[in-house]
C-alpha positions in Angstrom: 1.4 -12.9 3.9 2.2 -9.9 2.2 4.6 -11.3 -0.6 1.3 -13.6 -1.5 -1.3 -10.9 -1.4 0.9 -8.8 -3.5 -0.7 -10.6 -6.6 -4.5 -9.7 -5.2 -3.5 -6.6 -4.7 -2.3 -5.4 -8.3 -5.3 -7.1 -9.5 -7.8 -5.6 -8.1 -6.0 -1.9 -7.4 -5.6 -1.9 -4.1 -2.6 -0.5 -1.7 -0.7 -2.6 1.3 0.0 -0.8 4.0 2.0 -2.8 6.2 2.4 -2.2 9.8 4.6 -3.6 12.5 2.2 -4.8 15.3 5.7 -5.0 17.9 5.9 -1.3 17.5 2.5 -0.4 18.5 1.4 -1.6 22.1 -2.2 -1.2 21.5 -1.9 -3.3 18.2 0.6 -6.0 20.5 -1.8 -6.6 23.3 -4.8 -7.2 20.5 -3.1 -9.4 17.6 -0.2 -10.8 20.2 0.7 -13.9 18.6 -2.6 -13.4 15.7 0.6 -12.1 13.5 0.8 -11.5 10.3 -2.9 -10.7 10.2 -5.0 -8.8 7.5 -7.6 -6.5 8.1 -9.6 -4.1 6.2 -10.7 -1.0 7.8 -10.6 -3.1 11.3 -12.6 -6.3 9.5 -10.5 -8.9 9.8 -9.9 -10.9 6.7 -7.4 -13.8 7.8 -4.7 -14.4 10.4 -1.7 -16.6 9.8 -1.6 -17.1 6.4 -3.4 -15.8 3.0 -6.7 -17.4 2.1 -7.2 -16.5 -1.6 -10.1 -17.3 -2.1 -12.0 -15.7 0.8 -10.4 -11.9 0.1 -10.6 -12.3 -3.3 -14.1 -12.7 -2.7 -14.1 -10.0 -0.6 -12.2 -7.5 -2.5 -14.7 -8.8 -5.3 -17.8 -7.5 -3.2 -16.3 -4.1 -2.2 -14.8 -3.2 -5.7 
């Protein structure tokens, strides 16, 4: 996921901060097998895989 939102990211200016869910227990008994997911300030914003469209509409909205 993060190689594809790499793209979204430069063009709308933001930073990815990637972190290893394995290596925090709290984060392991939430997401489990959820992984890779992407949240924003603990919204989440897709699990699995990238959908495009939905945080670039999002990113659009909070630009």
């Amino acid at each position: 996921m993060e190689l594809a939102l790499r793209p979204l990211a430069a063009e709308f200016g933001v930073v990815i901060d990637v972190v290893d869910v394995d290596a925090d227990p709290e984060l392991e008994t939430r997401y489990s097998e959820l992984v890779p997911v992407l949240l924003h300030e603990g919204r989440e914003l897709c699990r699995y895989f990238l959908e495009a469209s939905k945080v670039r509409d999002y990113l659009s909205k909070i630009s």
